[in-house]
GULUMMI-115639 format. One record per residue: residue number from 0; x, z, y of N, C-alpha, C in turn. Coordinates in steps of 0.05 Angstrom, whole numbers. Atoms other than C-alpha are relative to their C-alpha. Layout:
i	n_X	n_Z	n_Y	ca_X	ca_Z	ca_Y	c_X	c_Z	c_Y
NUM	X	Z	Y	X	Z	Y	X	Z	Y
...
***
This chain:
i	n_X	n_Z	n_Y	ca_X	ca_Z	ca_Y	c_X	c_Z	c_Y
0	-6	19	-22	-569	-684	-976	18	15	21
1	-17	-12	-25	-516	-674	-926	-11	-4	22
2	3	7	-25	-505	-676	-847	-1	-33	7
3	-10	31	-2	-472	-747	-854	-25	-7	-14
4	15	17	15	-520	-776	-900	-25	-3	23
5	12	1	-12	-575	-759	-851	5	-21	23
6	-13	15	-26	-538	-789	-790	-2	-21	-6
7	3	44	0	-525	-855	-826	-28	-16	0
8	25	12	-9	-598	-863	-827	-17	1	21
9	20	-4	-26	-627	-835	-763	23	-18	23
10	-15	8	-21	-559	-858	-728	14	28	19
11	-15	-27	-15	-513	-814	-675	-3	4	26
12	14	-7	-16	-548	-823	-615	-33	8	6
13	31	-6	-3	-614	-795	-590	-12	-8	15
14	6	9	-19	-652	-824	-546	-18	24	17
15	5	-26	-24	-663	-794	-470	-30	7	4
16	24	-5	-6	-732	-760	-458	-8	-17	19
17	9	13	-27	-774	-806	-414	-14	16	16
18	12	-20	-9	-800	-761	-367	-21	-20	27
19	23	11	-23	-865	-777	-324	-12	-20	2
20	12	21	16	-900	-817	-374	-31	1	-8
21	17	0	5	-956	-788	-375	-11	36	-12
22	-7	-25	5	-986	-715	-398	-6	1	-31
23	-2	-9	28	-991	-728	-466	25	-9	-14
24	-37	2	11	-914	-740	-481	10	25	6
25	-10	-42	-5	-908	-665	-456	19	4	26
26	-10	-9	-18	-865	-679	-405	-13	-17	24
27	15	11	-21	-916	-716	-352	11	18	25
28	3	-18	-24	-938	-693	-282	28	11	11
29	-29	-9	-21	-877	-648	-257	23	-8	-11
30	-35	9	6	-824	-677	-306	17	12	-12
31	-22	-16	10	-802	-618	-327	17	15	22
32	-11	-5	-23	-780	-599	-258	-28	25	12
33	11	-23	-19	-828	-538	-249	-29	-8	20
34	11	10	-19	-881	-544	-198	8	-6	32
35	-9	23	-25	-879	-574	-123	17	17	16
36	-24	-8	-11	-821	-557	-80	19	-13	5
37	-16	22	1	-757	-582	-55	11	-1	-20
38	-25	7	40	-719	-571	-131	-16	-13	-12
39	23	25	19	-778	-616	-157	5	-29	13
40	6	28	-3	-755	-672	-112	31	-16	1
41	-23	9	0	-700	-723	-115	23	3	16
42	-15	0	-29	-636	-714	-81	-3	36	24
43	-8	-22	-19	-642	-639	-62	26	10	-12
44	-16	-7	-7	-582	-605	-48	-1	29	6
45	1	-29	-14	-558	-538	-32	35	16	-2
46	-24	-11	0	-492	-518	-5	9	22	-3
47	-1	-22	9	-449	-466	-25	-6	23	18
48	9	-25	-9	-469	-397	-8	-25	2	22
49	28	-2	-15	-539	-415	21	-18	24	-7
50	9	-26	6	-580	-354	21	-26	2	3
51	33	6	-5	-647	-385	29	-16	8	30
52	3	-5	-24	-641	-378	103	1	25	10
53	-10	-30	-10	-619	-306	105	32	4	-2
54	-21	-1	2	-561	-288	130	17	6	-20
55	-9	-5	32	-506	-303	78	13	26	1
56	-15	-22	6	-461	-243	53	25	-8	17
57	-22	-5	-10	-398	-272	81	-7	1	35
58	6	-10	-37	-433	-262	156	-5	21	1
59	8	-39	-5	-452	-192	139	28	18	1
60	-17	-1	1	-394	-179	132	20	13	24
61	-21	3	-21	-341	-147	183	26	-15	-1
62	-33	9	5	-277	-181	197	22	4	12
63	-23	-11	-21	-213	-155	212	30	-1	-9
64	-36	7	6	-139	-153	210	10	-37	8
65	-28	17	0	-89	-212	201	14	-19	-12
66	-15	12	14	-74	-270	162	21	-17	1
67	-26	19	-15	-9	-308	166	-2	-32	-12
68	6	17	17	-30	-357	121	-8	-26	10
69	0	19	-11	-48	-410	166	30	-1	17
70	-18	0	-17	16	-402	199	22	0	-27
71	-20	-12	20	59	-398	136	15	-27	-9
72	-8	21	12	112	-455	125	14	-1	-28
73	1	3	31	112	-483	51	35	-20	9
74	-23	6	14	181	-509	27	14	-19	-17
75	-2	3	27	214	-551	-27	27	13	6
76	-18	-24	9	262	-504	-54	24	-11	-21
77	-23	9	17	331	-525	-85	24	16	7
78	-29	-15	0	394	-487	-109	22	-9	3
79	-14	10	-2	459	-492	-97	14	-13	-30
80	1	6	18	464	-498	-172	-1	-24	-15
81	7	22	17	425	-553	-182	13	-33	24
82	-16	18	-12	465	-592	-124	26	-9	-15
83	-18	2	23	526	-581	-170	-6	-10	-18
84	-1	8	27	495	-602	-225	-6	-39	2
85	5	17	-6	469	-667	-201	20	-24	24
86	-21	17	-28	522	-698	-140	28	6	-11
87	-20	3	0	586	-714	-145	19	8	27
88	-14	-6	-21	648	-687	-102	0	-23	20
89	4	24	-26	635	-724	-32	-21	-12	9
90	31	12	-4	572	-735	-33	-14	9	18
91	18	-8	-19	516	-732	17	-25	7	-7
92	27	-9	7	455	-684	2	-17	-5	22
93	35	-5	-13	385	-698	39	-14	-10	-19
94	19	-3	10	319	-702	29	0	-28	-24
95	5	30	17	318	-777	9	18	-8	-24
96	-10	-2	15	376	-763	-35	-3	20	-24
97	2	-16	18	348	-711	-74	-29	-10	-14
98	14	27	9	289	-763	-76	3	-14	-23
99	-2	8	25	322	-803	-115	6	1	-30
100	-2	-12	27	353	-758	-168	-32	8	-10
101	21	-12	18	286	-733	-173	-5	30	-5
102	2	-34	1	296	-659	-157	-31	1	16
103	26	3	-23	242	-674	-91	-21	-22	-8
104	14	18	14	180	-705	-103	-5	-29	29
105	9	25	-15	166	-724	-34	19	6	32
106	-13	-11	-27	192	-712	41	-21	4	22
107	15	-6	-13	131	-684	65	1	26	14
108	-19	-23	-5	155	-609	62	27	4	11
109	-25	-2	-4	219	-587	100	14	15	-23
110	-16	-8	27	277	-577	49	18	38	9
111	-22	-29	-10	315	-502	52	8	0	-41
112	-16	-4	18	370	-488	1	10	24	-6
113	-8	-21	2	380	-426	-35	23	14	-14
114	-35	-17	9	443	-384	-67	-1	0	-30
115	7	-3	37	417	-384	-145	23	-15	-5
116	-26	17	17	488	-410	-176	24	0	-2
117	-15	12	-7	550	-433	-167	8	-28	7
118	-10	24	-3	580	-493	-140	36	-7	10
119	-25	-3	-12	649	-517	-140	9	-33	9
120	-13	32	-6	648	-593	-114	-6	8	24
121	-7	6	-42	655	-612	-36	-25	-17	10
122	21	13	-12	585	-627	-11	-5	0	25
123	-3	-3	-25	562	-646	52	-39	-3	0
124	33	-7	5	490	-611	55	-17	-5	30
125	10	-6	-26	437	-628	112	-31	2	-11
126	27	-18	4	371	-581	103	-7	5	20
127	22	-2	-18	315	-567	144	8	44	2
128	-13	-27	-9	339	-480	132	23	0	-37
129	-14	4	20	393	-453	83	2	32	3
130	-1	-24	0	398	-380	57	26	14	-2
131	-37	-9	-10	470	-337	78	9	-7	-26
132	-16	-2	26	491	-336	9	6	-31	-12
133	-18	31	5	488	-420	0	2	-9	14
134	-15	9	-22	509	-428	69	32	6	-5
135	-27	-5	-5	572	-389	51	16	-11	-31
136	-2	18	29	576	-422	-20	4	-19	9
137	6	14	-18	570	-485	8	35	1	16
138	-32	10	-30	627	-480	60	21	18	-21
139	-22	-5	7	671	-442	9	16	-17	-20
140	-5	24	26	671	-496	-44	15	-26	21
141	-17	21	-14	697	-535	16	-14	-17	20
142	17	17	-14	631	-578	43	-13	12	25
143	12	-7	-20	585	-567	102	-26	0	-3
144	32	7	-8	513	-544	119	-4	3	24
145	6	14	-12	485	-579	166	-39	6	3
146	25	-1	-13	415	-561	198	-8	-28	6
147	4	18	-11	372	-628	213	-2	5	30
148	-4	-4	-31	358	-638	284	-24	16	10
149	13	-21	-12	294	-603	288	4	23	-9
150	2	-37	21	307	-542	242	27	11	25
151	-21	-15	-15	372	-531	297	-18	2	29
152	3	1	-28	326	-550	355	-30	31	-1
153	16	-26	-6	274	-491	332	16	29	-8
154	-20	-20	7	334	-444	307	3	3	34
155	-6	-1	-22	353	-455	381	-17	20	23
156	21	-10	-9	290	-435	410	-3	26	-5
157	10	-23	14	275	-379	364	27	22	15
158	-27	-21	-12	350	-347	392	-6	5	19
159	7	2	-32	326	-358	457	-26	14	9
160	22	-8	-1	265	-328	452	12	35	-8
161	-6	-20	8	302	-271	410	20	16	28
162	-21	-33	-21	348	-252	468	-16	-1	20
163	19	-21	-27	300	-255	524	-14	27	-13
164	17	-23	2	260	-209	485	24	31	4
165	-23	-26	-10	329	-162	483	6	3	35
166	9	3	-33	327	-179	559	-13	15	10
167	26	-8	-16	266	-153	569	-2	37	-6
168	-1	-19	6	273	-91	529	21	20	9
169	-16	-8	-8	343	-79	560	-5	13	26
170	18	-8	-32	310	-78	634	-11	24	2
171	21	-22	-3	258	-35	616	15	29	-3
172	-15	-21	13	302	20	583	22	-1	29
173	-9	1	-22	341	8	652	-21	17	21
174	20	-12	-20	281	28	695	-4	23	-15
175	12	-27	13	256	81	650	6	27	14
176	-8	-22	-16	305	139	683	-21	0	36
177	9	11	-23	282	109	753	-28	10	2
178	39	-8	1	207	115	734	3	34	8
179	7	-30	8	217	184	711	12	22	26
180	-19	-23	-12	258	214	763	-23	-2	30
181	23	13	-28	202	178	821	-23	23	-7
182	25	-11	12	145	221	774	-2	25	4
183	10	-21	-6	173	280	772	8	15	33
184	3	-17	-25	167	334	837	32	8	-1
185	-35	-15	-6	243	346	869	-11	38	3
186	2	-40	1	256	431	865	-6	3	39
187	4	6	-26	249	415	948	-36	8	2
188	29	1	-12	175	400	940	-11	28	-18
189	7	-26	9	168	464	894	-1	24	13
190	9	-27	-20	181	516	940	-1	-6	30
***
């Protein structure tokens, strides 16, 4: 006798244990669930890394340093390559146009364009950032990139922020002699 032959007469399902039928079906009383407690009763729960009310491991824990990772802006990423390969001389690249070829899925991410290729048609690119090498690709094939209006209005910022900080560091390196000359004792107060 085979496996099959068996099956066609018992069939290919089994039926589910009824549990808490009684104690002479074997699984009466607790069900099969152990004795009394909350894992014996319906509907318990237990979120991750519960520790049975002792402090878990990740609170024992020290914590230190730095992640940028909440601070880290994600991308969709396209070459100048695959602008060539897809647009025609004169054409206008954004987001909603790369939409519809189907390079972008969505226009949730800001777009930045990177140098992987060549391109020799006359595009007219507007990206959220663009890397030197298919900014100067890009304008040598003849077209233009074009920052949207916030990616120039925080490029703006970020300059502005960059030269006060040279500002600030210029000053200081200004005073520095000044300090030093106030600190130390003239040859007067020496003898």
């Amino acid at each position: 006798m085979m496996i099959h032959d068996v099956t066609a007469k018992v069939g290919k399902h089994k039926l589910r244990m009824r549990v808490g039928r009684g104690e002479g079906s074997g699984k009466g009383g607790t069900s099969g669930r152990g004795h009394n407690g909350a894992k014996s009763r319906a509907g318990w729960t237990s979120r991750p890394g519960y520790q049975g009310g002792s402090t878990p491991l990740l609170r024992r824990f020290p914590k230190r340093g730095f992640k940028n990772a909440d601070f880290r802006v994600d991308y969709h990423v396209v070459n100048v390559a695959d602008l060539a390969h897809h647009f025609g001389a004169g054409s206008t690249v954004d987001v909603e146009a790369l939409i519809r070829v189907g390079i972008v899925r969505d226009s949730k991410l800001p777009l930045k364009v990177l140098g992987n290729g060549d391109i020799a048609v006359t595009l007219k690119v507007t990206a959220d950032r663009f890397s030197a090498q298919a900014k100067s690709k890009i304008e040598a094939a003849g077209g233009t990139a074009t920052l949207t209006a916030y990616a120039a209005k925080m490029a703006a910022a970020a300059a502005a922020e960059a030269e006060a900080e040279a500002t600030k560091i210029a000053n200081a390196a200004k005073r520095a002699p000044k300090a030093k000359a106030s600190a130390e004792p003239s040859t007067e107060d020496k003898k």
